[in-house]
C-alpha positions as CSV (number, residue, x, y, z in Angstrom):
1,X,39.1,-6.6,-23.8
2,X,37.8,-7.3,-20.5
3,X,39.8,-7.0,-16.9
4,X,40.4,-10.7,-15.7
5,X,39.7,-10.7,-12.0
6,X,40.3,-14.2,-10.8
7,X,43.6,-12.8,-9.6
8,X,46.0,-10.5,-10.3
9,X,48.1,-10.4,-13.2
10,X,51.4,-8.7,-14.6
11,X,49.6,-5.6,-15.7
12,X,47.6,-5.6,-12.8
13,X,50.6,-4.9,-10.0
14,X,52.5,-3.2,-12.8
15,X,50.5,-1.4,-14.8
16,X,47.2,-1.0,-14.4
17,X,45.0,1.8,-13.0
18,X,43.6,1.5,-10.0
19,X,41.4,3.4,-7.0
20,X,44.4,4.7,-5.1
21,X,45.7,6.1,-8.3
22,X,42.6,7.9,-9.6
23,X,42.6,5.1,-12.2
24,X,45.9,5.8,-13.6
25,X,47.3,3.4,-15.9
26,X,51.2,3.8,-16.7
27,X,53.1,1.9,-19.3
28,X,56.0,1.7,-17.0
29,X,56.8,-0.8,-14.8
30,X,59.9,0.5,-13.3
31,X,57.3,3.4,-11.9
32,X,56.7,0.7,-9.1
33,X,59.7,-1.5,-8.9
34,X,62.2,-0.6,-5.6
35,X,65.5,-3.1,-6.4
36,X,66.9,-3.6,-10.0
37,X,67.4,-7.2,-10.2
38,X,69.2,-7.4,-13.6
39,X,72.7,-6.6,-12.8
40,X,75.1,-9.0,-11.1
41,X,74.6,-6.7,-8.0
42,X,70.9,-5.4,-7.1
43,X,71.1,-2.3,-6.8
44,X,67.9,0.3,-5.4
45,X,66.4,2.2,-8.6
46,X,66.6,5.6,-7.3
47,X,66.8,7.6,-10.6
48,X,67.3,10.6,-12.8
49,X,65.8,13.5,-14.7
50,X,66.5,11.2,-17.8
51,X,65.4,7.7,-16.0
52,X,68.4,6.3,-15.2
53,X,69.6,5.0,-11.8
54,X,71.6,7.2,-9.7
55,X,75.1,5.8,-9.4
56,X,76.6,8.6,-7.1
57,X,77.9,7.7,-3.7
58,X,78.1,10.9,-1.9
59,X,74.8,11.8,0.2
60,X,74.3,15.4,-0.9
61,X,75.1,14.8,-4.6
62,X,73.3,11.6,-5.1
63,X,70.1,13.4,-3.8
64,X,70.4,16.8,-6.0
65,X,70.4,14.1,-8.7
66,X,67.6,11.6,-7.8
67,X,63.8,13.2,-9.3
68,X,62.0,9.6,-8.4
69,X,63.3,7.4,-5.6
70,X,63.2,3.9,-5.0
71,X,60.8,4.5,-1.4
72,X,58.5,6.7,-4.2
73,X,58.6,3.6,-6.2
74,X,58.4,1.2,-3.8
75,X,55.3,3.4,-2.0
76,X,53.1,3.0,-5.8
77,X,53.5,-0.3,-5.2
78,X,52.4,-0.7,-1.7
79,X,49.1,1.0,-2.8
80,X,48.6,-1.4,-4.9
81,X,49.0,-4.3,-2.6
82,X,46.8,-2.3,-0.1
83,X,44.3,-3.6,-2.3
84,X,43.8,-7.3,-0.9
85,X,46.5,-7.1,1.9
86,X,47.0,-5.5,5.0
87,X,50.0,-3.3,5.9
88,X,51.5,-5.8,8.3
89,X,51.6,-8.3,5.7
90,X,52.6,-6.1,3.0
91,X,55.7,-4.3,5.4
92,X,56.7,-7.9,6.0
93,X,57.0,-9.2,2.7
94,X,59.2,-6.1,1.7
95,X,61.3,-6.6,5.0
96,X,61.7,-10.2,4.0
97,X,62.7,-9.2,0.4
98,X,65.4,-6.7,0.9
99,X,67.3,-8.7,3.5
100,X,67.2,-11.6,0.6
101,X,68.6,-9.4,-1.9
102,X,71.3,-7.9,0.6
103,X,72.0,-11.6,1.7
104,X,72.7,-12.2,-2.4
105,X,74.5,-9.0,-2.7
106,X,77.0,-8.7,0.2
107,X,77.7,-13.2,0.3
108,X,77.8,-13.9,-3.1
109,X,77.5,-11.2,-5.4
110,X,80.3,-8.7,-4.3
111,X,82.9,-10.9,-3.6
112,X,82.6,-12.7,-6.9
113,X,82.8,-9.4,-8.7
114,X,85.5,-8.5,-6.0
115,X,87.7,-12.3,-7.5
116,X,86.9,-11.7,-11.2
117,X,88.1,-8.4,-11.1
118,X,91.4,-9.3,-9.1
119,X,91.9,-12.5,-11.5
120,X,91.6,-9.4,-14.6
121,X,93.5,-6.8,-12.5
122,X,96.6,-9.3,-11.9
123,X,96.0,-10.1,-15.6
124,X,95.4,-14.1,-14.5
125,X,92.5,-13.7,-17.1
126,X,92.0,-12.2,-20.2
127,X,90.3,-9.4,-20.5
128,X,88.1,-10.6,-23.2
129,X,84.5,-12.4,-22.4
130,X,83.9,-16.0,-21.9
131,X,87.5,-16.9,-23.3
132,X,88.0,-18.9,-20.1
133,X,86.1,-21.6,-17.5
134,X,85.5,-18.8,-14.7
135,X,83.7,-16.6,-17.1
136,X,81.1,-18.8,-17.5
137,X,81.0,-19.6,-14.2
138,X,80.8,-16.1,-13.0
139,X,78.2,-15.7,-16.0
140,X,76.0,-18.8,-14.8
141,X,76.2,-17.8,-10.9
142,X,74.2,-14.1,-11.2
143,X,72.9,-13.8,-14.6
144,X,71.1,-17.5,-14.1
145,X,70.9,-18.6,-10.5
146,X,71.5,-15.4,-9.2
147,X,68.5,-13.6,-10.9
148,X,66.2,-16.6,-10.8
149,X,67.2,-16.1,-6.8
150,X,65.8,-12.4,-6.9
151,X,63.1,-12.7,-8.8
152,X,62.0,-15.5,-7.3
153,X,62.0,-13.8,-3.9
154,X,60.3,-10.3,-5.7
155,X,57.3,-12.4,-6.9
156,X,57.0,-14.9,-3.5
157,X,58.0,-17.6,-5.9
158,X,60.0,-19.8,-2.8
159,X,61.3,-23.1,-5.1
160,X,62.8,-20.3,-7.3
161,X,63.8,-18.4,-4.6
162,X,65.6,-21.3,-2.9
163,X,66.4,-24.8,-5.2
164,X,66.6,-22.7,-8.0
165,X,68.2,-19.7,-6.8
166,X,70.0,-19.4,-3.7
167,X,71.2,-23.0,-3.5
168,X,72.6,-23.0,-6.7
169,X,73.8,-19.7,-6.2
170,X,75.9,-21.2,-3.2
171,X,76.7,-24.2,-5.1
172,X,78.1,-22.5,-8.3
173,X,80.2,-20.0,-6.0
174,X,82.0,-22.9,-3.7
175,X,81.8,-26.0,-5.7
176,X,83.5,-23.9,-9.0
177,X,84.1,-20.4,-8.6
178,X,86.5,-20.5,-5.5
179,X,87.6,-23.7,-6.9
180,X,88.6,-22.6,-10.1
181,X,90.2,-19.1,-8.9
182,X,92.2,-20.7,-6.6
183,X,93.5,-23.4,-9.4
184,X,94.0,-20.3,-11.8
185,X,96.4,-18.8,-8.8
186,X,98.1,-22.3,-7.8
187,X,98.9,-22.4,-12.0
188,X,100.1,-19.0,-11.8
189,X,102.5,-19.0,-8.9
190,X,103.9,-22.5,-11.1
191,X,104.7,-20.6,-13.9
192,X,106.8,-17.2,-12.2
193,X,104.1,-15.1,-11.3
194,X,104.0,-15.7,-7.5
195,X,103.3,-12.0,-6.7
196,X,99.9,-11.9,-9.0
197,X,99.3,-15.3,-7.4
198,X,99.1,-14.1,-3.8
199,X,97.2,-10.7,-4.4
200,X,94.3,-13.3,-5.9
201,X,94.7,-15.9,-2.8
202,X,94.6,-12.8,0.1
203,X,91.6,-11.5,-1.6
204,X,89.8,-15.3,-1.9
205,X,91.1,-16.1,1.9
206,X,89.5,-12.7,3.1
207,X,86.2,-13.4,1.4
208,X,86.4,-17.3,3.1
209,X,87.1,-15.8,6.4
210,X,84.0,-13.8,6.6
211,X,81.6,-15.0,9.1
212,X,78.9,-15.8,6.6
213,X,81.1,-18.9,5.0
214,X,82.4,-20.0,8.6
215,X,80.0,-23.4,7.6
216,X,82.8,-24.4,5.6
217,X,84.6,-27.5,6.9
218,X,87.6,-26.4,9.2
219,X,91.0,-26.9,8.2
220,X,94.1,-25.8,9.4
221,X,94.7,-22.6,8.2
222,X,97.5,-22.4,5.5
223,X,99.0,-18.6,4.4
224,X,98.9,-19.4,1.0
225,X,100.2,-16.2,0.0
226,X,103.4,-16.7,2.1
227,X,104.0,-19.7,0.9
228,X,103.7,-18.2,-2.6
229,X,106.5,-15.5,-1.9
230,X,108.6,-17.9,-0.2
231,X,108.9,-19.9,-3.3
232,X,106.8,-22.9,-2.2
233,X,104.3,-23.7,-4.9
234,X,100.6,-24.8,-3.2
235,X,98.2,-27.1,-4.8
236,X,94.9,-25.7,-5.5
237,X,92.4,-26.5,-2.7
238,X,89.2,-28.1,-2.9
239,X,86.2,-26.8,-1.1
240,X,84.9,-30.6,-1.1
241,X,87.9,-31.7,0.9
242,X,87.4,-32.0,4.8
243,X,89.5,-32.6,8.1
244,X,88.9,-36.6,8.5
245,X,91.1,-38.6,10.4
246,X,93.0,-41.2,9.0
247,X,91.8,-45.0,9.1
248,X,93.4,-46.6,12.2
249,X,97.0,-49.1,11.5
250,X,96.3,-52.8,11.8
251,X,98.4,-52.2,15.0
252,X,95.8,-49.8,16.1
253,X,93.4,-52.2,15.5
254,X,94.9,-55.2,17.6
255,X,95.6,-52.6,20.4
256,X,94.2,-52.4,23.3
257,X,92.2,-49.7,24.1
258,X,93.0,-46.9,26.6
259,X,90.1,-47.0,29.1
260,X,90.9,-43.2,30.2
261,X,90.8,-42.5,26.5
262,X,87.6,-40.4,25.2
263,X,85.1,-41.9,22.0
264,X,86.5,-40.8,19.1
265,X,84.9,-37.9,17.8
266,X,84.6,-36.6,14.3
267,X,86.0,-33.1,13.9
268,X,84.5,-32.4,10.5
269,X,80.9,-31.2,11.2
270,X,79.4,-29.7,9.2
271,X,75.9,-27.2,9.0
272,X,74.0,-27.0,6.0
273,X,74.3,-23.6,4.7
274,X,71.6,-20.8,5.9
275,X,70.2,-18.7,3.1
């Protein structure tokens, strides 16, 4: 029945009463929560008259609608923190939050909804859940990593911000999901439906040309779609294959070398992705 003070708890940041409040204790969390976490896209939790979140787009419509914004939210949770940390610290831990959820959102998060829903549109995939690979996959990416990811970053938890979040975030979306989109195309375009085939491959390409994936090894750019429409039927491509040059002839290696010749050099370098 008693308050435990060693340090905070759940109830404390969420719940509880404190001096900056007059002492009032809600039995709401979301009365102090700024981002909504749970979908595959975060979204701010600027809501209704009835609590839910304000989906309108247009400015003056979306703020007739909203009766508690995310800043109000957001601002009953800074008094809280007010309590053992300065403003500095506690500005800089929200700046550092919101550009990790709009890293999640805008890399990973919309352009895998943006795939899935191209895949469904060009009817490459059913319409019914989990019937195929890339659902799970898709599934795995924000509802697993992808929230771990956020969470981990709302609650300064860093292993499960990064190893268990972002990094497998990036590894499920380029080790599987392009992978497997682009193999559900390449199968397509075998089978007659070339033109459903390239509207999935121009919407993967765009997403790969963004300058957020330039880490990715180069290769020489192949118009996948163009190849599609010409008839030409392109193998799925691998995200783990790389630009390497070929192992030298034996001739190559009994020849004698060109002194005005620069050291080889390897093309392929790559950077280990920034999160």
């Amino acid at each position: 029945g008693k308050d435990y003070t060693q340090a905070p708890t759940c109830a404390t940041c969420h719940m509880s009463g404190h001096s900056r409040n007059d002492g009032k204790v809600t039995h709401d969390p979301g009365e102090r929560i700024s981002w909504s976490n749970r979908p595959p896209v975060s979204v701010v939790t600027d809501t209704d008259a009835e609590g839910n979140i304000v989906k309108e787009t247009d400015p003056k419509k979306r703020r007739e609608l909203i009766t508690f914004s995310a800043d109000d939210k957001r601002s009953n949770m800074k008094q809280v923190c007010a309590h053992c940390h300065t403003p500095d610290y506690i500005n800089a831990f929200y700046s550092q939050y919101d550009d990790f959820v709009v890293l999640y959102n805008e890399k990973f998060a919309k352009p895998g909804q943006k795939i899935m829903a191209e895949l469904t549109k060009q009817e490459l995939i059913t319409k019914t859940q989990f019937d195929e690979e890339i659902e799970w996959t898709w599934f795995y990416l924000w509802h697993h990593e992808g929230r771990r990811a956020r969470h981990g970053a709302s609650m300064m938890a860093p292993d499960y911000a990064h190893w268990h979040g972002m990094y497998e975030v990036a590894e499920r979306f380029y080790m599987e999901l392009i992978p497997q989109a682009q193999e559900i195309a390449a199968h397509a375009a075998e089978h007659g439906q070339a033109e459903q085939a390239a509207a999935v491959t121009t919407v993967i390409d765009e997403i790969l040309a963004r300058p957020e994936h330039d880490w990715r090894p180069k290769k020489e750019p192949v118009d996948l779609a163009a190849e599609i429409e010409e008839g030409e039927t392109p193998e799925a491509t691998s995200t783990e294959d790389a630009d390497v040059d070929s192992p030298p002839s034996s001739d190559e290696k009994t020849g004698e070398a060109n002194d005005d010749s620069p050291p080889d050099s390897d093309d392929t370098e790559t950077e280990e992705e920034s999160e």
